[in-house]
CHARMM-style PDB file with segment names, atoms N, HN, CA, C and O in Angstrom:
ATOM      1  N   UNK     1      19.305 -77.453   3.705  1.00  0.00      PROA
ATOM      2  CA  UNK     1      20.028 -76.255   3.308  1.00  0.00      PROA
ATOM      3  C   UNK     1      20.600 -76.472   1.918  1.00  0.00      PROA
ATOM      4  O   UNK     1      20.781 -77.528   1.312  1.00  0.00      PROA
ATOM      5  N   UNK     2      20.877 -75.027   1.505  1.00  0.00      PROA
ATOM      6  HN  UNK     2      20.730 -74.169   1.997  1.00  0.00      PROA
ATOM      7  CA  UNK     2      21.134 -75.403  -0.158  1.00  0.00      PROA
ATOM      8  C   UNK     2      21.596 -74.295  -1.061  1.00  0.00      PROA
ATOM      9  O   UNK     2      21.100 -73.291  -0.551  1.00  0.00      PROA
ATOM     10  N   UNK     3      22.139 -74.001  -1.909  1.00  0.00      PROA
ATOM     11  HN  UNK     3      22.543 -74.817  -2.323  1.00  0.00      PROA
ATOM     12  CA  UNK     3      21.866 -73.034  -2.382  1.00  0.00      PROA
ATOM     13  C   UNK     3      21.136 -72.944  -3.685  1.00  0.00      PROA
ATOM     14  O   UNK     3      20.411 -73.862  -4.068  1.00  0.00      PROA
ATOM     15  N   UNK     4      21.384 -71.462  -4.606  1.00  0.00      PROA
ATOM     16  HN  UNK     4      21.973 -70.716  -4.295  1.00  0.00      PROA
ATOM     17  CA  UNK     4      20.251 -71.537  -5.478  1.00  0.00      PROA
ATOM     18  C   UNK     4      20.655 -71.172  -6.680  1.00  0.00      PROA
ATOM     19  O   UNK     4      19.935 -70.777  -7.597  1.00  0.00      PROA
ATOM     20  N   UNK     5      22.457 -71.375  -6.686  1.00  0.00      PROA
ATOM     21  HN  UNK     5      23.042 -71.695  -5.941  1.00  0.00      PROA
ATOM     22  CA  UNK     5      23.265 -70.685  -7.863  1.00  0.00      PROA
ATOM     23  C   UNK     5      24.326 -71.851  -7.926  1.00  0.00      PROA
ATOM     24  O   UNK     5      24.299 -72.761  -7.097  1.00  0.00      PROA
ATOM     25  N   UNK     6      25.191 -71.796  -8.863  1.00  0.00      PROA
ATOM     26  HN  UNK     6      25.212 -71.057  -9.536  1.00  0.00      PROA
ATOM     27  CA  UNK     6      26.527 -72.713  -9.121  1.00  0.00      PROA
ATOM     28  C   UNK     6      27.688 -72.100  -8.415  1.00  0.00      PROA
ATOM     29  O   UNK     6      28.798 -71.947  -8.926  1.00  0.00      PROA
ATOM     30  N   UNK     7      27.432 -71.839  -7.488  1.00  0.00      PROA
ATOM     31  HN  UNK     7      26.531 -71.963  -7.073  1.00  0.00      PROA
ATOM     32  CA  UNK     7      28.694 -71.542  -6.282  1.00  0.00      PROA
ATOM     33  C   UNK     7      28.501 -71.908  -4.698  1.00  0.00      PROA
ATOM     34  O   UNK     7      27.398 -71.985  -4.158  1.00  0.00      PROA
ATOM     35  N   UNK     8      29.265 -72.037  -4.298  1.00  0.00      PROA
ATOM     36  HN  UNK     8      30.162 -71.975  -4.736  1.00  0.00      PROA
ATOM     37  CA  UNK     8      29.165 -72.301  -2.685  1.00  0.00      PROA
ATOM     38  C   UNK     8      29.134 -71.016  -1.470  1.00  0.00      PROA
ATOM     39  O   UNK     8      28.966 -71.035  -0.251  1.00  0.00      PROA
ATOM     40  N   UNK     9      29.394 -69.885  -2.500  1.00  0.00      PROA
ATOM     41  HN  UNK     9      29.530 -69.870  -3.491  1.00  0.00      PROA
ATOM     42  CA  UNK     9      29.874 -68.310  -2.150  1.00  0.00      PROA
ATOM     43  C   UNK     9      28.685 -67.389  -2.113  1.00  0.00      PROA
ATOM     44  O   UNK     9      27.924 -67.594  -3.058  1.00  0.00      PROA
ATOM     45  N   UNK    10      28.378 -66.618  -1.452  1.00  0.00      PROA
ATOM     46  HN  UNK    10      28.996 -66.451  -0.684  1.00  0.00      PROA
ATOM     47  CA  UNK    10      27.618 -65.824  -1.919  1.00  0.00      PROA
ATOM     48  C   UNK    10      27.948 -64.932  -3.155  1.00  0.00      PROA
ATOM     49  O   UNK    10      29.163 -64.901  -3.352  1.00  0.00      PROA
ATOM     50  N   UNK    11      27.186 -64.162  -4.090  1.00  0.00      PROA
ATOM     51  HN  UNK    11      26.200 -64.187  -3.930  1.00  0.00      PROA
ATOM     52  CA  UNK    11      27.418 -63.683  -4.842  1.00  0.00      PROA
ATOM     53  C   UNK    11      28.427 -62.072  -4.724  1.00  0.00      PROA
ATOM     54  O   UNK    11      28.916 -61.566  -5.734  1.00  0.00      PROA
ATOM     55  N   UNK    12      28.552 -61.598  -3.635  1.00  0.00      PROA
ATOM     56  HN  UNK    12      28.155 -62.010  -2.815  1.00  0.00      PROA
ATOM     57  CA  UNK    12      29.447 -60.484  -3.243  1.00  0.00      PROA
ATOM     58  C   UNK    12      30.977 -61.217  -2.082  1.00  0.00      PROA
ATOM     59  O   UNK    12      31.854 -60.502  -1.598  1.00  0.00      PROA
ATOM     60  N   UNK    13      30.901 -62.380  -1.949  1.00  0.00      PROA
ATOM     61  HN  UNK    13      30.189 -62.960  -2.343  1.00  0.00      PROA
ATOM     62  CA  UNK    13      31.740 -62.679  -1.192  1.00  0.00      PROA
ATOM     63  C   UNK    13      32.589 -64.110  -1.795  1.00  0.00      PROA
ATOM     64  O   UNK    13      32.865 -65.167  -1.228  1.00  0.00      PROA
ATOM     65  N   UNK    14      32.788 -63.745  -2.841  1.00  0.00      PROA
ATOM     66  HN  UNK    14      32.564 -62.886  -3.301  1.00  0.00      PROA
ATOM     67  CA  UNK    14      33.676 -65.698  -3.739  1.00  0.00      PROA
ATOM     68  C   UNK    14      34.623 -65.893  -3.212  1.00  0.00      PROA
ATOM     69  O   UNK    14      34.588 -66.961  -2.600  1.00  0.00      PROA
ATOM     70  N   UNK    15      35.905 -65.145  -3.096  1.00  0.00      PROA
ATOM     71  HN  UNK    15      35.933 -64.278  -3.594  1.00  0.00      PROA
ATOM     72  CA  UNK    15      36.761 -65.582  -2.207  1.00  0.00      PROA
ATOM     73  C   UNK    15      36.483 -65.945  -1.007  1.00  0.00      PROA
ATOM     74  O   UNK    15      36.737 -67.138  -0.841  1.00  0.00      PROA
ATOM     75  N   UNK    16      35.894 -65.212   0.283  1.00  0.00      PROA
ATOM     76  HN  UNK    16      35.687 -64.243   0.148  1.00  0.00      PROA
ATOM     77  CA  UNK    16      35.861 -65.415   1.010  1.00  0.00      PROA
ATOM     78  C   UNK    16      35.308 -67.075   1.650  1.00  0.00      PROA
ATOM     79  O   UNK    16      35.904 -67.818   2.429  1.00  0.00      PROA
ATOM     80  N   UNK    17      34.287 -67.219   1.137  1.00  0.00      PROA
ATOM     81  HN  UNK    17      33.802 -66.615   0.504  1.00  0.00      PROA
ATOM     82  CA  UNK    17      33.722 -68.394   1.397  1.00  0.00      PROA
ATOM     83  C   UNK    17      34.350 -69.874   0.880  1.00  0.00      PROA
ATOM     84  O   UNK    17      34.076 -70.989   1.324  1.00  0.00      PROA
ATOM     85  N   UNK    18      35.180 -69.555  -0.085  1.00  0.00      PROA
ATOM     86  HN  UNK    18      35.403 -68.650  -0.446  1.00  0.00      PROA
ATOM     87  CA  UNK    18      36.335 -70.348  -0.385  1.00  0.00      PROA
ATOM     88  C   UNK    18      37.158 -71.041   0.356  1.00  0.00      PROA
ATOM     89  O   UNK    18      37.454 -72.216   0.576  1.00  0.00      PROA
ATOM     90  N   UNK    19      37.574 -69.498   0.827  1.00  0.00      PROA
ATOM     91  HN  UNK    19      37.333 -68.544   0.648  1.00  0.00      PROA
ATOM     92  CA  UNK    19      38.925 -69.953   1.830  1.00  0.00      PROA
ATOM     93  C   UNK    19      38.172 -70.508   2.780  1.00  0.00      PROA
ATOM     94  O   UNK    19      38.660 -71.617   2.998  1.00  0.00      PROA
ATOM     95  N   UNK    20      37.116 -70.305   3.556  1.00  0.00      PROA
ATOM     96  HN  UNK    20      36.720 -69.405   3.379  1.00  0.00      PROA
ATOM     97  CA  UNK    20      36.793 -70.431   4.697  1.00  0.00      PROA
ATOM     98  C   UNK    20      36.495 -72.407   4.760  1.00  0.00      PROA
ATOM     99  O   UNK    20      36.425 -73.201   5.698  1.00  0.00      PROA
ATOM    100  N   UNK    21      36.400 -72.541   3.421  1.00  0.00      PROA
ATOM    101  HN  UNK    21      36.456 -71.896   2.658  1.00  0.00      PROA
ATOM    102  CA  UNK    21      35.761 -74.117   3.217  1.00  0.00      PROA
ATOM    103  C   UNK    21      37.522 -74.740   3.234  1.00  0.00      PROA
ATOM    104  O   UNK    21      38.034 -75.475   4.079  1.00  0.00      PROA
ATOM    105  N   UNK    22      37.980 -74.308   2.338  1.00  0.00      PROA
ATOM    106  HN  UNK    22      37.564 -73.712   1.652  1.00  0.00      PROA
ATOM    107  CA  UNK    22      39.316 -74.760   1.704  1.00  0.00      PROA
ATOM    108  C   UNK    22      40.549 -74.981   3.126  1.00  0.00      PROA
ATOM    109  O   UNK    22      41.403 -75.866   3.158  1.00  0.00      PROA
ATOM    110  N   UNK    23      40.343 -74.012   4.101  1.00  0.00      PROA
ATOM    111  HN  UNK    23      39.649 -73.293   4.074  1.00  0.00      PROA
ATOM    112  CA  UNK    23      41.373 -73.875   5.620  1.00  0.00      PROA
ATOM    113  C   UNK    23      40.960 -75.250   6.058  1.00  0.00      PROA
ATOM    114  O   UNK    23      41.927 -76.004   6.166  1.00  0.00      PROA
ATOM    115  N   UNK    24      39.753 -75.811   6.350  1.00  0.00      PROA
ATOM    116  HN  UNK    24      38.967 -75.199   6.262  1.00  0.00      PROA
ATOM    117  CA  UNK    24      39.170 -76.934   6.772  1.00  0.00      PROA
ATOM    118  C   UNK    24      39.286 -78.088   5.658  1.00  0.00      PROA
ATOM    119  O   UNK    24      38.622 -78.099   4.621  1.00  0.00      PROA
ATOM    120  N   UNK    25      40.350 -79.177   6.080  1.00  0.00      PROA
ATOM    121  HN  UNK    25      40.890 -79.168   6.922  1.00  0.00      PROA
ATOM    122  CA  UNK    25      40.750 -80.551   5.177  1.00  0.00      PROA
ATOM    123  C   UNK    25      39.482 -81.500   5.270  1.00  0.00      PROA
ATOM    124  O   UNK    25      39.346 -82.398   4.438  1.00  0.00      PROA
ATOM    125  N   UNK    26      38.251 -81.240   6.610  1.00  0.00      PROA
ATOM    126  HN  UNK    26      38.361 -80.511   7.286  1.00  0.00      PROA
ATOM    127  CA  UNK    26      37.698 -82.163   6.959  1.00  0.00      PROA
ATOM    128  C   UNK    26      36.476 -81.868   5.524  1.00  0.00      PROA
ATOM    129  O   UNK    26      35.910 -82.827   4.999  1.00  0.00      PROA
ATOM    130  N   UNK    27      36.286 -80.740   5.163  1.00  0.00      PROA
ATOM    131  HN  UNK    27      36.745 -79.961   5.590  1.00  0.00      PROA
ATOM    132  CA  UNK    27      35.319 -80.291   4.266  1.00  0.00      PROA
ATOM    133  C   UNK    27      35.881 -79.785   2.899  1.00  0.00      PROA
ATOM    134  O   UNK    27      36.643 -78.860   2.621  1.00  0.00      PROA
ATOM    135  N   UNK    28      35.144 -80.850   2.039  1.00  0.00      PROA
ATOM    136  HN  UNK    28      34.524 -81.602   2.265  1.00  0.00      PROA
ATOM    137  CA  UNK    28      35.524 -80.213   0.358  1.00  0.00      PROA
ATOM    138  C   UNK    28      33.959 -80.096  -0.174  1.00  0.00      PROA
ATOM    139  O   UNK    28      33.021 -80.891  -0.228  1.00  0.00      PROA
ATOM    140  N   UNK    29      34.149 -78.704  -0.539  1.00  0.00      PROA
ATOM    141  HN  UNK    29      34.911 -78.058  -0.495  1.00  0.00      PROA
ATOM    142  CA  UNK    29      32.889 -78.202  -1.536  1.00  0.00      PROA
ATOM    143  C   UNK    29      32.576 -78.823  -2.376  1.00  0.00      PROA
ATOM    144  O   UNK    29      33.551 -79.409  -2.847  1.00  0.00      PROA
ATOM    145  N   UNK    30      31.102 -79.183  -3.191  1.00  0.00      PROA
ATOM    146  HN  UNK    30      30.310 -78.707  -2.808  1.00  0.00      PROA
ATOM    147  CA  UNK    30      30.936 -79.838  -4.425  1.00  0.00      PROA
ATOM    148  C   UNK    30      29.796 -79.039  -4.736  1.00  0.00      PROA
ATOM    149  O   UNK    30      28.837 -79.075  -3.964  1.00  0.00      PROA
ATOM    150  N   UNK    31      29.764 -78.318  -5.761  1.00  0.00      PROA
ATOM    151  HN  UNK    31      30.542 -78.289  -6.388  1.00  0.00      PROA
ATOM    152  CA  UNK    31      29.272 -77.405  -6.814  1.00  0.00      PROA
ATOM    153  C   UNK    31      28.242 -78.331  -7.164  1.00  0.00      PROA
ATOM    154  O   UNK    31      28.282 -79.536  -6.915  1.00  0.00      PROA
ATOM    155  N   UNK    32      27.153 -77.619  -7.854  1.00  0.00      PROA
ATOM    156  HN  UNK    32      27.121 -76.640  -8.055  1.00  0.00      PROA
ATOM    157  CA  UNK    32      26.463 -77.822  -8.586  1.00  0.00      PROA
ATOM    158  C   UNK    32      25.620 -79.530  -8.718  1.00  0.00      PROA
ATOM    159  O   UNK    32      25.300 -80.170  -9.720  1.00  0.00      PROA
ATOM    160  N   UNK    33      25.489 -79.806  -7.417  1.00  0.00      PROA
ATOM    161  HN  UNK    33      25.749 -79.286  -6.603  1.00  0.00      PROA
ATOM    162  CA  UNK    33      24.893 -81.192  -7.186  1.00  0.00      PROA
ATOM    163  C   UNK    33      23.703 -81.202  -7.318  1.00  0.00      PROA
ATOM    164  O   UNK    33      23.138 -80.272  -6.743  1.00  0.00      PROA
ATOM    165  N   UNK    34      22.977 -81.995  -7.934  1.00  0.00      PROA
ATOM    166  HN  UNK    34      23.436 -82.751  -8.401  1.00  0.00      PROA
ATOM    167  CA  UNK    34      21.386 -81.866  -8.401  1.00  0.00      PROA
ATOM    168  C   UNK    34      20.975 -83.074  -7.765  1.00  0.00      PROA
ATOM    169  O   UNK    34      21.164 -84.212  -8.196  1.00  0.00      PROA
ATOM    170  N   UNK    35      20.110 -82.585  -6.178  1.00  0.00      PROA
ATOM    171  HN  UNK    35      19.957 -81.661  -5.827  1.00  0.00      PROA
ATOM    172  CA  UNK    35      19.395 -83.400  -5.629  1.00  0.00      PROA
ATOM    173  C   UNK    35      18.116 -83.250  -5.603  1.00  0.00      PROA
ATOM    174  O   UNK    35      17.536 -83.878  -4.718  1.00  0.00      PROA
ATOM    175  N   UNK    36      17.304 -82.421  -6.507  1.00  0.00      PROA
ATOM    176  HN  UNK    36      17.775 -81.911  -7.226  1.00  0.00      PROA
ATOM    177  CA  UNK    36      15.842 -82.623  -6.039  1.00  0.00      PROA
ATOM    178  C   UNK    36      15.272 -83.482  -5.933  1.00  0.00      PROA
ATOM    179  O   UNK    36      14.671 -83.539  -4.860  1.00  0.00      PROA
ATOM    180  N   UNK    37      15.087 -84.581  -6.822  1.00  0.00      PROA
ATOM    181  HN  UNK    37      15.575 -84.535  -7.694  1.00  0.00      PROA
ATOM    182  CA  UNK    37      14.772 -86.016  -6.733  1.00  0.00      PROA
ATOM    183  C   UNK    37      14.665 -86.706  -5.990  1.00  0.00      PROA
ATOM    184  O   UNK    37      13.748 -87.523  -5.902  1.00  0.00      PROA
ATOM    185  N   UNK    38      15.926 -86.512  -4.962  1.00  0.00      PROA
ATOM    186  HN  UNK    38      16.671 -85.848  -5.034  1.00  0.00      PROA
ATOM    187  CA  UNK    38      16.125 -87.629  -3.983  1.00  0.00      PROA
ATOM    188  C   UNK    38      15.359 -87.169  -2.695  1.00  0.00      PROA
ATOM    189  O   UNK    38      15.314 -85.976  -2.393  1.00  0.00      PROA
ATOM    190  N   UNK    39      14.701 -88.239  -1.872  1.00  0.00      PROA
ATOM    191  HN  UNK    39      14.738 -89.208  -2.118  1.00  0.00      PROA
ATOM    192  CA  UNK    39      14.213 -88.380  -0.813  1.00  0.00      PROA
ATOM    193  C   UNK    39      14.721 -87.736   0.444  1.00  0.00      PROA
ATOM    194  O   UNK    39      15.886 -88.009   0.732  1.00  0.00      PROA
ATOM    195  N   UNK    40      14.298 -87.219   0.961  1.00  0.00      PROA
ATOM    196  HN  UNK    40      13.352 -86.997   0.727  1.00  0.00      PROA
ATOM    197  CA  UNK    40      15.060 -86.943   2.413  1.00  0.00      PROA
ATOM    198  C   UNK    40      15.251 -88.508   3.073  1.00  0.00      PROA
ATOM    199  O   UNK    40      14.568 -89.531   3.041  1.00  0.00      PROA
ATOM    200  N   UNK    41      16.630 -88.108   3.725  1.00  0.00      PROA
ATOM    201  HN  UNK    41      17.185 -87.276   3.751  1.00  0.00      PROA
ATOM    202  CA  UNK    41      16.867 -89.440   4.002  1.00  0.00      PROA
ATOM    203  C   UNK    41      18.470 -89.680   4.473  1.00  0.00      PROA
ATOM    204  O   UNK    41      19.313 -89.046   3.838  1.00  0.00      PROA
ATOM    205  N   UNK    42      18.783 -90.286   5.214  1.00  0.00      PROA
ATOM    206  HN  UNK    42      18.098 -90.801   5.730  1.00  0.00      PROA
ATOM    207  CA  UNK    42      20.342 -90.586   5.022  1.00  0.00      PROA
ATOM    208  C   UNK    42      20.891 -91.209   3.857  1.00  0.00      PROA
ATOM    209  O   UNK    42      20.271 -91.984   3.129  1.00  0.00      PROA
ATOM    210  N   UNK    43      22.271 -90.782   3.682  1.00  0.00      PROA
ATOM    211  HN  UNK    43      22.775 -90.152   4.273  1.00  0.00      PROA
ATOM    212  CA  UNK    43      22.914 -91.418   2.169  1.00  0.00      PROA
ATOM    213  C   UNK    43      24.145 -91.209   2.718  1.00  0.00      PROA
ATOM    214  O   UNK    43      24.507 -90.456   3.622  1.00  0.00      PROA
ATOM    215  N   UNK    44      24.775 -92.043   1.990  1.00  0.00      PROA
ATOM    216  HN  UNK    44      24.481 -92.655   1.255  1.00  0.00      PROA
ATOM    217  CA  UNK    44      26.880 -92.146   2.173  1.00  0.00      PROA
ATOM    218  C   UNK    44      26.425 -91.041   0.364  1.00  0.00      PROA
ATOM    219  O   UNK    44      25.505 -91.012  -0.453  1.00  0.00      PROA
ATOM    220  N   UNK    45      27.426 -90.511   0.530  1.00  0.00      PROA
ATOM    221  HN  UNK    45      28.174 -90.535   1.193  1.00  0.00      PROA
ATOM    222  CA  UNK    45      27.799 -89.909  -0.745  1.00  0.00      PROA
ATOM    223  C   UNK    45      29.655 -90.184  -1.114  1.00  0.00      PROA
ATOM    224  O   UNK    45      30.579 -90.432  -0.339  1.00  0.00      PROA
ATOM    225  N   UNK    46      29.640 -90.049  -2.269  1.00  0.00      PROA
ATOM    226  HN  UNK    46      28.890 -89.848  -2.899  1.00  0.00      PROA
ATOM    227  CA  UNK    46      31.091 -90.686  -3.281  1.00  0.00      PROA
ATOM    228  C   UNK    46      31.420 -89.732  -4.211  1.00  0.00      PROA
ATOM    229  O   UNK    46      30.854 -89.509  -5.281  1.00  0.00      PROA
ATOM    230  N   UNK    47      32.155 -89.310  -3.843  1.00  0.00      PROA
ATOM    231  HN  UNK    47      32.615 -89.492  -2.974  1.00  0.00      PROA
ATOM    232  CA  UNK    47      32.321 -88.169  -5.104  1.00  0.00      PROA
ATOM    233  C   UNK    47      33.778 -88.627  -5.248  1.00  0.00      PROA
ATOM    234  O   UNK    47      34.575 -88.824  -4.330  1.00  0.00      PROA
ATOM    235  N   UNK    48      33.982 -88.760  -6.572  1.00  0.00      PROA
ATOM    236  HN  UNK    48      33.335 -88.600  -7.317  1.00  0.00      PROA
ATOM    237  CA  UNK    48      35.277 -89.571  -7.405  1.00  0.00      PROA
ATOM    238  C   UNK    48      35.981 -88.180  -8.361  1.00  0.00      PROA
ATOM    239  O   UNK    48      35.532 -88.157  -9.507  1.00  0.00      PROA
ATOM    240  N   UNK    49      36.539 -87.562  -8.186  1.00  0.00      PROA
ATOM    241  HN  UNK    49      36.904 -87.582  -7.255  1.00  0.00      PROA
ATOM    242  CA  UNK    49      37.205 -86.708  -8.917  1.00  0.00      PROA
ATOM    243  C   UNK    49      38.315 -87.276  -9.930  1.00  0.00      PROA
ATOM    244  O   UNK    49      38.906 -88.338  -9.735  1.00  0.00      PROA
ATOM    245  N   UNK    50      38.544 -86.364 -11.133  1.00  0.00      PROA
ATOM    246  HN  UNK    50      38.064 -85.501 -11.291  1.00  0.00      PROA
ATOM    247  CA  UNK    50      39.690 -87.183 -11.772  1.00  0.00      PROA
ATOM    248  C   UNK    50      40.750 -86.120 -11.358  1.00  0.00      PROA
ATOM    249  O   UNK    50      40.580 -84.917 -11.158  1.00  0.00      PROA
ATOM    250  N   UNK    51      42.125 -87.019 -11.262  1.00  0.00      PROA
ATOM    251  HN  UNK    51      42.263 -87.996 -11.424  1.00  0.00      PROA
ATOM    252  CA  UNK    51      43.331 -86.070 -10.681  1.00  0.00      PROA
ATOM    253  C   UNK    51      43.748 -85.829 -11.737  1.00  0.00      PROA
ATOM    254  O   UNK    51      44.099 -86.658 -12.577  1.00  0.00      PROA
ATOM    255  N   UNK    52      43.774 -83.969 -11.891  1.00  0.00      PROA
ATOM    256  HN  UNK    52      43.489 -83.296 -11.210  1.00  0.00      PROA
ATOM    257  CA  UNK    52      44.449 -83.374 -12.795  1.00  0.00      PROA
ATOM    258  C   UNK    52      45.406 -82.600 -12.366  1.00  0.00      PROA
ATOM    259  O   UNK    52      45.305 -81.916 -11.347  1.00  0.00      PROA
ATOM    260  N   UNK    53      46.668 -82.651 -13.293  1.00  0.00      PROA
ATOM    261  HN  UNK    53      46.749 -83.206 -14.121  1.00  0.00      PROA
ATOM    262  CA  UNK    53      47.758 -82.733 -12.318  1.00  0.00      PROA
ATOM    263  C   UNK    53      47.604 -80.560 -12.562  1.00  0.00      PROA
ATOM    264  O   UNK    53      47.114 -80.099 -13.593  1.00  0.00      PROA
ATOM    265  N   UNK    54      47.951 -79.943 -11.791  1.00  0.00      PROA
ATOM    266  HN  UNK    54      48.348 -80.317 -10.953  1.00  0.00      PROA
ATOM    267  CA  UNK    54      48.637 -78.756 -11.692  1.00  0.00      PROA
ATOM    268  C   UNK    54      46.746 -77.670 -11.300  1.00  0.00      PROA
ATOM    269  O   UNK    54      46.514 -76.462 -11.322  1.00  0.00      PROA
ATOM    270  N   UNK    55      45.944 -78.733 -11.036  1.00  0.00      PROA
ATOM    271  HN  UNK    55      46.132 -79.715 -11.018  1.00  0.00      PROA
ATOM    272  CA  UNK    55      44.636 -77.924 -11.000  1.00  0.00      PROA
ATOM    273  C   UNK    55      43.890 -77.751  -9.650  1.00  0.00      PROA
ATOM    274  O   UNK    55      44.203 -78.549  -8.767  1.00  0.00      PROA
ATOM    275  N   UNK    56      43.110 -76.979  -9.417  1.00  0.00      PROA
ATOM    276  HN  UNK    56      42.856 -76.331 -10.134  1.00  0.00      PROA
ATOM    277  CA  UNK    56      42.950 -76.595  -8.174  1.00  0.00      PROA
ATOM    278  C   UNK    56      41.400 -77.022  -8.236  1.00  0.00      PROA
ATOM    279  O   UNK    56      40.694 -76.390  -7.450  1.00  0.00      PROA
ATOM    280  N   UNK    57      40.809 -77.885  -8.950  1.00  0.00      PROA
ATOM    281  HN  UNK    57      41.383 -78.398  -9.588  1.00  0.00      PROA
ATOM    282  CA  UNK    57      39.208 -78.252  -8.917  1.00  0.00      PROA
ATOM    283  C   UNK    57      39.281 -79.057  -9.731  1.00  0.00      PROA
ATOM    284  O   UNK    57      40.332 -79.167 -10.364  1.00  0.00      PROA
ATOM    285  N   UNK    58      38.255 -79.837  -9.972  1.00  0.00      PROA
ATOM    286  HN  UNK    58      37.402 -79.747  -9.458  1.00  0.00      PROA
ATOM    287  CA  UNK    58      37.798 -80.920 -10.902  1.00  0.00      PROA
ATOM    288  C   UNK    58      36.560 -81.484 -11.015  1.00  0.00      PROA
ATOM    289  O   UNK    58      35.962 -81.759  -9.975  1.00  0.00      PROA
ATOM    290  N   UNK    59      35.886 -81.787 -12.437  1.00  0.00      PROA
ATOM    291  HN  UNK    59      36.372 -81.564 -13.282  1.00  0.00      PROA
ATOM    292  CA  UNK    59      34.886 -82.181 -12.477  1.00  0.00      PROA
ATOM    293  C   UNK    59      34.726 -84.129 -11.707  1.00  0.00      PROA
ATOM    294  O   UNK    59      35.546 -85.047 -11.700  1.00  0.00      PROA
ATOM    295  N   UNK    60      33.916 -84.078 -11.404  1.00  0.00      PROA
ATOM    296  HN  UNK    60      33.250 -83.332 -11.410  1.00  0.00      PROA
ATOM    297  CA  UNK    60      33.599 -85.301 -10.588  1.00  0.00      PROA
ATOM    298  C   UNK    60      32.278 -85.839 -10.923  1.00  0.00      PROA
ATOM    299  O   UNK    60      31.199 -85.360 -11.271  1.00  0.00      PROA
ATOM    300  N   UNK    61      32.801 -87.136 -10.667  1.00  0.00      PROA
ATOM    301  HN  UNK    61      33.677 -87.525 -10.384  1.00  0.00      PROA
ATOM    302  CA  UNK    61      31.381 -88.704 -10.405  1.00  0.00      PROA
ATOM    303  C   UNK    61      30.728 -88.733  -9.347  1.00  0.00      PROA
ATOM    304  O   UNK    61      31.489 -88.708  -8.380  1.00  0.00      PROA
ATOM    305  N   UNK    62      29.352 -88.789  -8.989  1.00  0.00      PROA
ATOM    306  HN  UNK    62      28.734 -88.810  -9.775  1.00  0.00      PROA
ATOM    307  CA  UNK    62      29.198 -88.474  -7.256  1.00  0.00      PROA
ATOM    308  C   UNK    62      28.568 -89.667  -7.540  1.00  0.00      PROA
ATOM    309  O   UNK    62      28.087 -89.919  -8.645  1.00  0.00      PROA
ATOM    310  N   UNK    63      28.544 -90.617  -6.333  1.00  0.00      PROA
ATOM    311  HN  UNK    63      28.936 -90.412  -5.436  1.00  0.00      PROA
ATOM    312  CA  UNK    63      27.526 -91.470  -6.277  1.00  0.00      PROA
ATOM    313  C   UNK    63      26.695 -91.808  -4.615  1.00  0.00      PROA
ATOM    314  O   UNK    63      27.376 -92.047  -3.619  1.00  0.00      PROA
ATOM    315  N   UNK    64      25.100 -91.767  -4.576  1.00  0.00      PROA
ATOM    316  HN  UNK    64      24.547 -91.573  -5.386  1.00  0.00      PROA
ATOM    317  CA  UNK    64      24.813 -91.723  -3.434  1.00  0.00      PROA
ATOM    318  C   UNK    64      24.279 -92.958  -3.071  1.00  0.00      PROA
ATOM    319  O   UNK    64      23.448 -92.978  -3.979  1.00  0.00      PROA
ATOM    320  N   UNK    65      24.131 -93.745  -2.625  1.00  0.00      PROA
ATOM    321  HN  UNK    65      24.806 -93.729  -1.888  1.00  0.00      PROA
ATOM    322  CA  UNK    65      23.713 -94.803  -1.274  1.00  0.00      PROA
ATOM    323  C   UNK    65      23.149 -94.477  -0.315  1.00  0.00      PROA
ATOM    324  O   UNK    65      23.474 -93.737   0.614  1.00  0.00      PROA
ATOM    325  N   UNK    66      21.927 -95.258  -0.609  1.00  0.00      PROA
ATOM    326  HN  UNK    66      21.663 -95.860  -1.364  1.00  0.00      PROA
ATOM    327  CA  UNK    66      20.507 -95.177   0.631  1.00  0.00      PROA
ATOM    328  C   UNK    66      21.216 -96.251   1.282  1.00  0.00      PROA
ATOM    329  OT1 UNK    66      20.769 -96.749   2.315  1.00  0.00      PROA
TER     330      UNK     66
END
């Protein structure tokens, strides 16, 4: 599964799909991840954000492990 734009939202529904990720602590969205490359397969994934203080997103380091 995947999508096919730089959002996690559908294109008529941005808020909504937001909140719906954001209510749930167990799940944080990550935008714009470019996996074609990689194999199907299990992976640990790492996504390292930098803490910016007063911001509600951040660009991030992802790193994956086969």
């Amino acid at each position: 599964a995947g999508i096919d734009y730089i959002s996690v939202a559908s294109f008529g529904h941005l808020i909504t799909a937001h909140v719906a990720f954001l209510k749930n602590a167990d799940i944080i969205p990550v935008e714009a991840l470019k996996l074609d490359n990689v194999k199907t397969g299990l992976y640990m994934l790492h996504c390292l954000p930098l803490r910016l203080v007063g911001s509600e997103g951040s660009p991030i380091r992802c790193i994956l492990i086969k």
